[in-house]
N, C-alpha and C positions, 0 to 999 in steps of 0.2 A: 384607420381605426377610429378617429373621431366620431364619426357617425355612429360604430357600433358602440360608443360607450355610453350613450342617450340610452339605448334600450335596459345595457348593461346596467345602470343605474338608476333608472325609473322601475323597470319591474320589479327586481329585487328590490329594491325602496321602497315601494307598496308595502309588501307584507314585514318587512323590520320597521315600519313605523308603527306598526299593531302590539309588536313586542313588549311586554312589560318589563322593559330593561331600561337602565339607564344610558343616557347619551354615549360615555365613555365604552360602552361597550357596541351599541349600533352603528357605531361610526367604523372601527375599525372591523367589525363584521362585514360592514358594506362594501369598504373598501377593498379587503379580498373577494366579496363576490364579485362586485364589478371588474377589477381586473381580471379576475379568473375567466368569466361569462366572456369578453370582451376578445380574450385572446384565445379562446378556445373556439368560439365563433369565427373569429378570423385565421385560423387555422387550418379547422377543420372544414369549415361551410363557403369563404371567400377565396382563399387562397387554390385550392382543388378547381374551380369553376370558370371559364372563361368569359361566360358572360356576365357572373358577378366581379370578377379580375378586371374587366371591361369599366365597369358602372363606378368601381372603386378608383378608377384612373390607372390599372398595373398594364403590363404587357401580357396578353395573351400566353398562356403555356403553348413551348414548341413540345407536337406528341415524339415520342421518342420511337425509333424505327424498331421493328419487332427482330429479335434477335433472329439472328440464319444460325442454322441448324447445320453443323459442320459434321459430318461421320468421324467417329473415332477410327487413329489410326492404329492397325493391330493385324494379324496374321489374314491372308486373303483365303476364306473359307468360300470363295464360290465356284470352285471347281468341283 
């Protein structure tokens, strides 16, 4: 997640530095956007993806076998 808090905190940092607010207030703005951006990036965008799971240093996701399809058991209507 280091790598993604560079984005996290420079983009959003761009436009809250145009704000007409005081420090006390930009700062802790910032503060939630980047954590927020950071971990919802890494959530949604790196963790799902093997070859960014890869790049980020994790273990590849094992796929999970597709469920088998067992007939329900219940009165034998094929006669």
């Amino acid at each position: 997640m280091y790598i993604l808090h560079q984005g996290g905190i420079v983009f959003p940092g761009w436009f809250l530095i145009q704000l007409d607010a005081p420090i006390i207030v930009k700062y802790p703005l910032l503060l939630i956007t980047a954590v927020t951006v950071t971990v919802l990036t890494y959530h949604f965008i790196v963790r799902p993806l093997n070859p960014l799971r890869f790049l980020f240093g994790m273990k590849p996701r094992k796929l999970k076998p597709a469920p088998q399809l067992i007939p329900a058991a219940g009165p034998d209507i094929s006669k």
